[in-house]
N, C-alpha and C positions, 0 to 999 in steps of 0.2 A: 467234527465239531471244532471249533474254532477257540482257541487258548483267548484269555484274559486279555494278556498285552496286544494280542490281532486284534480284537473287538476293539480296545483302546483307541489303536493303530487308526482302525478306519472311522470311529467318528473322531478324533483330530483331523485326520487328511481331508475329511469331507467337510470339515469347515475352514481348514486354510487350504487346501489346492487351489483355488483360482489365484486368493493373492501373490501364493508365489509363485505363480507361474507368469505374472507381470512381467515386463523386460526392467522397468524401470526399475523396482522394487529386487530380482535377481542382481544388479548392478549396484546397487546400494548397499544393499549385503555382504557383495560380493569383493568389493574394492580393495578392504583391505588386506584382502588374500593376495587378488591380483596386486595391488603394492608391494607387497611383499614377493612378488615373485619378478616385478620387474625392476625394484629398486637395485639386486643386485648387480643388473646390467650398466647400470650406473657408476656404481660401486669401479665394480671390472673396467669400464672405460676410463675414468679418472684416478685409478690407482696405476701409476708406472709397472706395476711388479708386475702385472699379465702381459705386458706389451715390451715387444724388443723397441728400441730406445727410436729407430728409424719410424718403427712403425708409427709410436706413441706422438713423434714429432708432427708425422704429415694427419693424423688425425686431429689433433691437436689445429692446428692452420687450415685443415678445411671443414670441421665440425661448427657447424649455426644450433647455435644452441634453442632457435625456437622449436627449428626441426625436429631436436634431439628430444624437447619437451613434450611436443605432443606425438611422438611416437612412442616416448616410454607410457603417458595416457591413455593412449590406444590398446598399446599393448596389456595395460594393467584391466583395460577395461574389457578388452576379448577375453583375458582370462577368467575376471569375475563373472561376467556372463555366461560363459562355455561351461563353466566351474558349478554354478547353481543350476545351471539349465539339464545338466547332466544330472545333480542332484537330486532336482525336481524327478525329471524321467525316470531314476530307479527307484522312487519312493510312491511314482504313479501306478507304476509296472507292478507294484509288491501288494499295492492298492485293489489293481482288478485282479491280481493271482487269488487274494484273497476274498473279492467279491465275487468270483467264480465259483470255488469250495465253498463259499457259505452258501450260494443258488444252487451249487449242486446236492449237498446238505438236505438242503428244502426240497429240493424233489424227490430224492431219497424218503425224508420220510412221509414227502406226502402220497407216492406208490405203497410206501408201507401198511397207510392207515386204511387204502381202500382192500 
């Protein structure tokens, strides 16, 4: 038998699963994680303290910062993506483990009643 918050569980899932499983709507959600995970690389590059002073100079003279721009967006953006899509996946998975037990449930006791 299936506890209270499972039953919950799956009529929520079964009426937002498709939206979130959108790419577009996963990256929208997701950004501000991935900012956050790529802003530090930022951080790192433009603070002298991680870089010995040779290093910091020739990055410095050959870093194109359009470059540099859209690969920190890249990067923010594969993680939000990767980040909810994975999200998505273990909450689909928990989804049919659950719709499994309650079919198997139902047959259970529907061999009972004959």
């Amino acid at each position: 038998m299936l506890e209270e918050h499972e039953k919950r569980f799956i009529e929520y899932w079964e009426k937002k699963r498709l939206t979130e499983r959108k790419t577009l709507r996963q990256l929208l959600v997701g950004i501000p994680l991935g900012l956050l995970f790529a802003i530090p690389i930022l951080i790192a590059l433009f603070s002298g303290k991680f870089w010995y002073k040779r290093a910091d100079a020739a990055a410095n003279a050959q870093l194109n910062p359009t470059v540099l721009i859209i690969a920190i967006l890249l990067i923010a953006a594969f993680f939000a993506i990767f980040y909810k899509r994975q999200q998505w996946e273990s909450k689909e998975q928990y989804y049919n483990e659950l719709k499994a037990r309650e079919q198997k449930q139902i047959n259970v006791d529907s061999e009972m009643q004959r």
